[in-house]
N, C-alpha and C positions, 0 to 999 in steps of 0.2 A: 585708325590707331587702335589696336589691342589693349583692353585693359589690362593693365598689372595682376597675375594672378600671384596666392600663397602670402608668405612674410611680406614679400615686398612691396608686394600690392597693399594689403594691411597697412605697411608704415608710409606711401605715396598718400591712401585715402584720408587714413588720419592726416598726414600734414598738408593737404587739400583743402581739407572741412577745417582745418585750425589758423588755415591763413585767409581762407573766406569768413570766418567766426570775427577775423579779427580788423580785417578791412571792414565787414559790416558793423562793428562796432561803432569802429572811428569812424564811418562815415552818419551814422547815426547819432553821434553824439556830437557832430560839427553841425548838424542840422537839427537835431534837437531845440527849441526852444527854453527850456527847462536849465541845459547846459552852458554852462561860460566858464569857459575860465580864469581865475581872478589876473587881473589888471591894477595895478599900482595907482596906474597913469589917466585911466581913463575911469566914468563916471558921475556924478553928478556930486558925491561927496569927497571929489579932489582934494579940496582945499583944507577938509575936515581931517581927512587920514596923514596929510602933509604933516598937520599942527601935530597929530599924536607922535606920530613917529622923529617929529623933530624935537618932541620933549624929553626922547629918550637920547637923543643925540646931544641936548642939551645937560642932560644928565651926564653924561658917560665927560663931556668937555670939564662941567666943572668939579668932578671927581679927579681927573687926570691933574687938573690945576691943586685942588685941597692936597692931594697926594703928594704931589711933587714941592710942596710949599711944606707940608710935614718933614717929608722926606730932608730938609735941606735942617728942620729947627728942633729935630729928635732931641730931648734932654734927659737925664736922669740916668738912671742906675741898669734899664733897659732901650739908652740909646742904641748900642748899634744892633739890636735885633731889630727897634724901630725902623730904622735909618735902611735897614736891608727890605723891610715889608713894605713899606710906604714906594721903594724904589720900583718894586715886582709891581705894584700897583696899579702907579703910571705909566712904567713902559708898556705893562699887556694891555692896559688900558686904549692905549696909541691904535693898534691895528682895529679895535673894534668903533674905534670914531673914523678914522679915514673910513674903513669897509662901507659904515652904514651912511656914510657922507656920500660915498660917491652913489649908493642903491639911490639916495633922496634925487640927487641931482640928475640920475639918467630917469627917474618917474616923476618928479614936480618940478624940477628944474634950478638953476643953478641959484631963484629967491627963497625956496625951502630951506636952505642951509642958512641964508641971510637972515633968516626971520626968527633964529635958537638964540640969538646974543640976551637979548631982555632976560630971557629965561635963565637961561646960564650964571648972569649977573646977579639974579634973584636967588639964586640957589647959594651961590658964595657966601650973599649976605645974610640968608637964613642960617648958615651952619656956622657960620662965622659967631653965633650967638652961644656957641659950645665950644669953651674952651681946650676941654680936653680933646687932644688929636687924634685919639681911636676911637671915644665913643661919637666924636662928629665924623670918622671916617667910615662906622658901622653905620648911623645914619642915613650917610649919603648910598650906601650901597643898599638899604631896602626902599628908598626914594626910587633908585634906580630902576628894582625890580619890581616897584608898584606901576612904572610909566609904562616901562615891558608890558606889564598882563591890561594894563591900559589900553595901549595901542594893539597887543592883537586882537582885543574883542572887539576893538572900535571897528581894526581892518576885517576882520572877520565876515561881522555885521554889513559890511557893505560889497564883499564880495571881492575883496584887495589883496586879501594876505596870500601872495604868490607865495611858491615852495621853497626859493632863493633867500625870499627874505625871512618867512617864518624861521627855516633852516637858521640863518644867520641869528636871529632875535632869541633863538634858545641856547645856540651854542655863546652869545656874550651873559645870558642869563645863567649859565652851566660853569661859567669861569670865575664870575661875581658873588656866583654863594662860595666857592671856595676863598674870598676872600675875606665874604661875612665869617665862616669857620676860623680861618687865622685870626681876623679880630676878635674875635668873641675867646679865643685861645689866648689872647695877647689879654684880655681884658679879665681874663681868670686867674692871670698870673704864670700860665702856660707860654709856652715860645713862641714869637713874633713872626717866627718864619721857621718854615720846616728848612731853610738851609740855614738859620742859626744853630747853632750845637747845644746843648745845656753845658749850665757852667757850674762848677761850684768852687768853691775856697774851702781845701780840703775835703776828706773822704772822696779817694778815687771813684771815677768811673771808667770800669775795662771798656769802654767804647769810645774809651778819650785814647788819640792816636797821636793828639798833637799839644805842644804845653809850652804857656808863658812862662819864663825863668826871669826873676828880676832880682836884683841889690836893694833894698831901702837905703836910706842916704841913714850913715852909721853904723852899716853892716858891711861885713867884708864876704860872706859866702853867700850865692844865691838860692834862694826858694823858689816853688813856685805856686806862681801870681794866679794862671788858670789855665783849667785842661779844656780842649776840644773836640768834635769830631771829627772836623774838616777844617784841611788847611787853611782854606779859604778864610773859614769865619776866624780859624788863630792867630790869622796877617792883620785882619781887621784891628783884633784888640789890638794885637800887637802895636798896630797905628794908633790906637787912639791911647794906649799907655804914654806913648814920646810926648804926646800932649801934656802929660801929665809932671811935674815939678818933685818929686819925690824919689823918685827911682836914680841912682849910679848908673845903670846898666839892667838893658832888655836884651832878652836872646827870645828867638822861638826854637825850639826844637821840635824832634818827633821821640816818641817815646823810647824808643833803643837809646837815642843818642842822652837822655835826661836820666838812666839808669849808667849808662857808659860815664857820667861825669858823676855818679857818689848820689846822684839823691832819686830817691825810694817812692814813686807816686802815691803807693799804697801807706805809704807812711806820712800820718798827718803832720806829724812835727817838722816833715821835708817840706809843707806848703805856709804861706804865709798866715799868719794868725788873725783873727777878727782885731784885735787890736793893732795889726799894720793896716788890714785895710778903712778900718775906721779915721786913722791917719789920715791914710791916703787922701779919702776923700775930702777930708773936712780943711 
């Protein structure tokens, strides 16, 4: 056989020498001594990387639980941004407990997962000693990320932390600071959720699209009650106004249609006055 002469020759030899470069690696590094690849499953400190990684599993359960127990008992004056944060919470929370439940069960087996309850249980009872719902909700989520860098050094250390699961243990840690940020935003007085809208009772905002219109009970013409971004979060109040004992009559509108019926966003005296909502509430 003729060598390849010119270009093509040149582009054969290089990809000759680059697929031999690369067979001799791998075969150098499956015989290597020095080399392994990390192993979840196997080792001598099984049983040690189980308990890390099942603390963070323990975590992530009874976060989901605080969450969803908030999510149901939001009170005050920023319930329904609560009531929407707390919700994002637990549900995103969901996929990264099943994910990391089933990684435990196919490398320690289907007792690793059996063996998070005590913990879990331990963790309710601790935050359950903080009443407030977001500062036990910020809590639990640097708990969280303390078990995270826990367990990868632990798995680290012993030659465990496969690419699957490292991969996984940053991207639940990558989703959980943005949680820590909503709550520490919630807990400044800031929005509860980037899909709740700001609100205010008077002086428009041109980014308000959507607006509660209500009657006080002894009024015949309606104001409005409060501007939105999204419709979304406008249905919300909107629901939770009916709840309320004060009101004749709720409308939502969108902003064409609350200019089409006579009243003026930008015009304060078109919304209701701190003394109907003081009313209201009390």
């Amino acid at each position: 056989m003729s060598t390849p002469q010119g270009v093509c020759g040149s582009v054969w030899a290089l990809g000759a020498v680059g697929a031999l470069t690369l067979a001799g690696g791998l075969a150098a590094a499956r015989g290597s001594r020095g080399f392994a690849l990390p192993s979840a499953a196997k080792g001598e400190h099984a049983e040690r990387d189980a308990h890390f990684v099942g603390e963070v599993l323990a975590a992530l359960r009874a976060i989901h639980w605080n969450a969803w127990d908030s999510h149901w008992q939001a009170k005050g004056a920023n319930s329904y941004g609560d009531h929407l944060l707390f919700e994002r919470i637990y549900t995103q929370t969901v996929p990264h407990i099943d994910g990391l439940a089933e990684k435990m069960v196919g490398s320690w087996g289907d007792a690793s997962v059996d063996a998070i309850a005590p913990s879990t249980q331990k963790l309710l009872a601790e935050w359950a000693k903080t009443s407030d719902r977001v500062k036990r909700a910020t809590e639990a989520e640097h708990e969280l990320h303390r078990r995270i860098f826990a367990a990868r050094k632990v798995l680290e250390q012993d030659n465990a932390l496969t690419m699957g699961l490292d991969d996984f243990l940053m991207g639940v840690a990558n989703d959980h600071e943005t949680f820590i940020y909503l709550l520490q935003q919630r807990a400044k007085g800031g929005s509860a959720s980037r899909r709740t809208s700001r609100r205010r009772t008077g002086n428009d905002n041109p980014a308000y699209q959507w607006y509660v219109l209500a009657v006080p009970t002894g009024h015949v013409r309606p104001r409005i009650e409060s501007g939105w971004e999204s419709k979304e979060d406008a249905k919300g109040r909107l629901a939770e106004a009916r709840t309320e004992t004060l009101w004749t009559k709720l409308a939502l509108l969108a902003r064409r249609s609350v200019v089409s019926a006579g009243l003026d966003p930008r015009d304060d005296a078109h919304w209701l006055t701190a003394a109907d909502v003081a009313t209201r509430v009390a």
